[in-house]
C-alpha positions as a Markdown table, in Angstrom:
| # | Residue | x | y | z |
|---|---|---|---|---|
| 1 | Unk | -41.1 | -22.0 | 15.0 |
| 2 | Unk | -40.0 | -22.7 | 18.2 |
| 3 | Unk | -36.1 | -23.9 | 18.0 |
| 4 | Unk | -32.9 | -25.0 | 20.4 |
| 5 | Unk | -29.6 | -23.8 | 20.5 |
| 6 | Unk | -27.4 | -26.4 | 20.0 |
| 7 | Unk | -26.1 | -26.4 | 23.6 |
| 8 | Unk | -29.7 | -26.7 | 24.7 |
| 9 | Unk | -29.4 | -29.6 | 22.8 |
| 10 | Unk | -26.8 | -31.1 | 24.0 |
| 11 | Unk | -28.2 | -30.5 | 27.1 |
| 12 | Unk | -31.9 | -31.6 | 26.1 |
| 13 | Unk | -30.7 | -34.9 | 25.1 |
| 14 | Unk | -28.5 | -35.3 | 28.2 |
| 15 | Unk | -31.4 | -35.2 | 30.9 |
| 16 | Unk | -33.5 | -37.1 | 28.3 |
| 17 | Unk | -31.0 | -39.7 | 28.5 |
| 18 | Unk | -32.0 | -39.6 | 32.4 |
| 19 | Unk | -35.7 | -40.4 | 32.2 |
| 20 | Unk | -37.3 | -43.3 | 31.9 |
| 21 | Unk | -37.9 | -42.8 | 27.9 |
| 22 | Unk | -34.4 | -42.1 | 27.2 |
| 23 | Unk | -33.2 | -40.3 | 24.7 |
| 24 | Unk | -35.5 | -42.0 | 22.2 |
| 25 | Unk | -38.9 | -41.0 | 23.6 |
| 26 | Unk | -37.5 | -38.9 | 26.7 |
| 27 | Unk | -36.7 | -35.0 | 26.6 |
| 28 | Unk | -38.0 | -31.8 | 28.9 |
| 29 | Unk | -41.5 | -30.3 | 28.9 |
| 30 | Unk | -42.1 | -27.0 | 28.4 |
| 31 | Unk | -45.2 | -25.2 | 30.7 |
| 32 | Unk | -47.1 | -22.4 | 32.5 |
| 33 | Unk | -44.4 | -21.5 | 35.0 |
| 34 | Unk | -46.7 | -18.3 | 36.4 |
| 35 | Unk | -47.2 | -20.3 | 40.0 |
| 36 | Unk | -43.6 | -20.9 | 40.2 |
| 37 | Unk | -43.0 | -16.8 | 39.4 |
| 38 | Unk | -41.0 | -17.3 | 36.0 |
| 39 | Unk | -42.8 | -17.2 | 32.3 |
| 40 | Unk | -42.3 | -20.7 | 31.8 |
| 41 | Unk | -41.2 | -24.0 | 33.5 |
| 42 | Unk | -39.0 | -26.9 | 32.7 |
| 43 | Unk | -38.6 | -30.1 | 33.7 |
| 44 | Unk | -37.7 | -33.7 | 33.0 |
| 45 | Unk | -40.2 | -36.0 | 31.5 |
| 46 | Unk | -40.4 | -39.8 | 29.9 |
| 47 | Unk | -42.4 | -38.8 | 27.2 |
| 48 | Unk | -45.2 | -36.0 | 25.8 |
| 49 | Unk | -48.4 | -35.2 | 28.2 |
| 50 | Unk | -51.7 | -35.8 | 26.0 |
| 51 | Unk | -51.7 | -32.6 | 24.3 |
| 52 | Unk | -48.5 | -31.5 | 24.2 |
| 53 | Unk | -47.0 | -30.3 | 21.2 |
| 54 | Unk | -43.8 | -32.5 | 20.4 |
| 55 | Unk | -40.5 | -30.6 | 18.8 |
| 56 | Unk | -37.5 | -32.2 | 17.9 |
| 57 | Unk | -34.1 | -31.4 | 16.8 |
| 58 | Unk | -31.3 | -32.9 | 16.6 |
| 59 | Unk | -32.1 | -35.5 | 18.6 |
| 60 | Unk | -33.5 | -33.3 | 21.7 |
| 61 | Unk | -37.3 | -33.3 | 22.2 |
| 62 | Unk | -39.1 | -30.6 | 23.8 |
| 63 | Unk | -43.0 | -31.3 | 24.7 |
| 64 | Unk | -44.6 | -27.7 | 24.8 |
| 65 | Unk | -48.0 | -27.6 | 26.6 |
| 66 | Unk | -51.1 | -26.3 | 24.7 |
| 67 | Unk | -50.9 | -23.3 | 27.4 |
| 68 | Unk | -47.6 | -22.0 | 26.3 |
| 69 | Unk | -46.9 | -23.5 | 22.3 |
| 70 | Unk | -48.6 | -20.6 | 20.6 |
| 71 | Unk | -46.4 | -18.1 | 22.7 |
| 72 | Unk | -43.0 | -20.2 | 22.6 |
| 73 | Unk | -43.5 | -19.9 | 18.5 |
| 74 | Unk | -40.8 | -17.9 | 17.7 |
| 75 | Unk | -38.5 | -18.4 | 20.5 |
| 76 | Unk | -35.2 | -19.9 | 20.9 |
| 77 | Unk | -34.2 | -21.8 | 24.2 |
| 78 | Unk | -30.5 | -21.7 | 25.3 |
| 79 | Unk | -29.0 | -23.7 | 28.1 |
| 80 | Unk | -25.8 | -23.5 | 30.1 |
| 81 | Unk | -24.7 | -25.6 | 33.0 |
| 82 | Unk | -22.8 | -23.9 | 36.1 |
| 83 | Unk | -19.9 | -25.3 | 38.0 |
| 84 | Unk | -22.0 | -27.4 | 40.4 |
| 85 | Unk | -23.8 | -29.2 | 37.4 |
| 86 | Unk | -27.0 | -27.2 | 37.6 |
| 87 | Unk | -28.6 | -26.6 | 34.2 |
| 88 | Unk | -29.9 | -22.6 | 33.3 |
| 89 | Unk | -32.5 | -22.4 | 30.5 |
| 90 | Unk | -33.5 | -19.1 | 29.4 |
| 91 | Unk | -35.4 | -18.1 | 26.4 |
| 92 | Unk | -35.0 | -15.9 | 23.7 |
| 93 | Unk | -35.6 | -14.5 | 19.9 |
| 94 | Unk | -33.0 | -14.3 | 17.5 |
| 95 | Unk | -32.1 | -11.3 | 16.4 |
| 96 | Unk | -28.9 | -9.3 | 14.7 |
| 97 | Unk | -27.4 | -8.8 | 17.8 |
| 98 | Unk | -27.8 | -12.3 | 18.8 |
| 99 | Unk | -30.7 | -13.7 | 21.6 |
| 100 | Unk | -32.8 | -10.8 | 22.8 |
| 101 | Unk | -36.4 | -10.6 | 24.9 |
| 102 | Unk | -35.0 | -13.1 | 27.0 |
| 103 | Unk | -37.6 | -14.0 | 29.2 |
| 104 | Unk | -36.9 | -16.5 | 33.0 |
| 105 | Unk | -37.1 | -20.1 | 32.8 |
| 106 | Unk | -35.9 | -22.4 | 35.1 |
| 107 | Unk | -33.3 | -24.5 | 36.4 |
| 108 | Unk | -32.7 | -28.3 | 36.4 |
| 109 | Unk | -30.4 | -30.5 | 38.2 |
């Protein structure tokens, strides 16, 4: 099952907080990021797209589309933010030797 780390929730529920559904109905959606040139995109959203397949935990929602749920399954997304505030979401499995086949995501500000 697809699953945060718990700074990509920390994160998650931070730009949630930022949208117009806050961080009760707010959180990032997950989705086909091929025209943009990485495996997957991110971005901001008030609420799931008709569709979408709605994960929480620990407070941080993440609205997969129906394009990309089935491969996200059994991935792991991490976050970090740099100096200048901008977020770096990458993807992952778990593994022994911690996240591996990390594949691009995408940045948010």
């Amino acid at each position: 099952m697809f699953t945060l780390t718990d700074n990509a929730c920390v994160i998650v529920k931070a730009i949630a907080g930022q949208t117009a559904g806050g961080r009760e109905k707010g959180g990032i959606r997950i989705y086909d990021g091929s025209d943009r040139g990485t495996d997957f995109a991110l971005e901001p959203a008030d609420g799931p797209e008709e569709g979408d397949v709605v994960r929480e935990q620990s407070g941080a929602r993440t609205f997969l589309a129906p394009d990309v749920a089935d491969d996200l399954d059994d991935f792991v997304l991490d976050a970090s933010v740099d100096g200048q505030g901008v977020v770096d979401f990458s993807f992952g499995t778990n593994g022994p030797q911690g996240m591996t086949d990390v594949r691009s995501a995408g940045h948010a500000h």
